[in-house]
C-alpha positions in Angstrom: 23.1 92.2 56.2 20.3 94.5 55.3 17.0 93.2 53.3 14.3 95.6 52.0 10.8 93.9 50.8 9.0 95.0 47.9 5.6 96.3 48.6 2.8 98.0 46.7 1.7 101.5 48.3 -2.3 100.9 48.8 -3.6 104.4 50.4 -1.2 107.3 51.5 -2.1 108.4 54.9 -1.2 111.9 57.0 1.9 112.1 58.5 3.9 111.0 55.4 2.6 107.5 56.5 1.3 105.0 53.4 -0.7 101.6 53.5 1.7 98.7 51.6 1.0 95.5 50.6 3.6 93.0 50.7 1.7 90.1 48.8 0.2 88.4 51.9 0.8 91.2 54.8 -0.1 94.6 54.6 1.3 97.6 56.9 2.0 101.4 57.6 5.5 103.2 56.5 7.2 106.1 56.7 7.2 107.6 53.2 9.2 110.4 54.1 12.0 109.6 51.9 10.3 109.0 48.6 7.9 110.6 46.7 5.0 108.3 45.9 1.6 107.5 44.3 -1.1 104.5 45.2 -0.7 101.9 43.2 3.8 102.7 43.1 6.1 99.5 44.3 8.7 100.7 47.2 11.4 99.2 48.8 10.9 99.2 52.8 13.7 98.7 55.4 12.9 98.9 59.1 9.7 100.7 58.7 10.9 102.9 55.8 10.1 103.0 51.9 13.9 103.9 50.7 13.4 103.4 46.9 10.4 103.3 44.3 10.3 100.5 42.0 8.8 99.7 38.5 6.0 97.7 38.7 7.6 94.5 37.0 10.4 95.2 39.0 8.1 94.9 42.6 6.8 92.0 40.8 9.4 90.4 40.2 11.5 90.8 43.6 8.8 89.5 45.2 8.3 86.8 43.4 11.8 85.6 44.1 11.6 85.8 47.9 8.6 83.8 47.8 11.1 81.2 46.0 13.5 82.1 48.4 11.1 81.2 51.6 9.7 78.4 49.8 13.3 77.0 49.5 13.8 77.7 53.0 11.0 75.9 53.9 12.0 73.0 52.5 15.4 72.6 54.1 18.5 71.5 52.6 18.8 68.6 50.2 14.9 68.7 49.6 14.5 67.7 45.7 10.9 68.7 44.1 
């Protein structure tokens, strides 16, 4: 199974390298195989923005895996 992570593209750097923000991580990517602006949501695999994103659609993704890790967190048959 394959995940990509929303992020938010922060400063684009030489080399077809950009700045992302995940929510609470940031980190260089390869932006070779999108074209994108500061301030754009991406997809990123392995390193790799593969897709740009609306804004409320970055949003939203990430919003959902911090549900997701929050659920994980909690383990199985944990009730809120």
């Amino acid at each position: 199974m394959c995940i990509a992570v929303p992020a938010e593209i922060l400063e684009i750097r030489d080399g077809n390298v950009a700045l992302v923000d995940y929510g609470d991580l940031q980190q260089e990517v390869r932006i070779d195989l999108v074209d994108v602006a500061v301030g754009e949501f991406v997809l990123v695999h392995v390193g790799f923005a593969i897709q740009r994103l609306s804004r409320e659609e970055g949003l939203e993704t990430r919003e959902l895996f911090k549900e997701v890790y929050k659920a994980m967190e909690e383990g199985p048959g944990h009730h809120a």
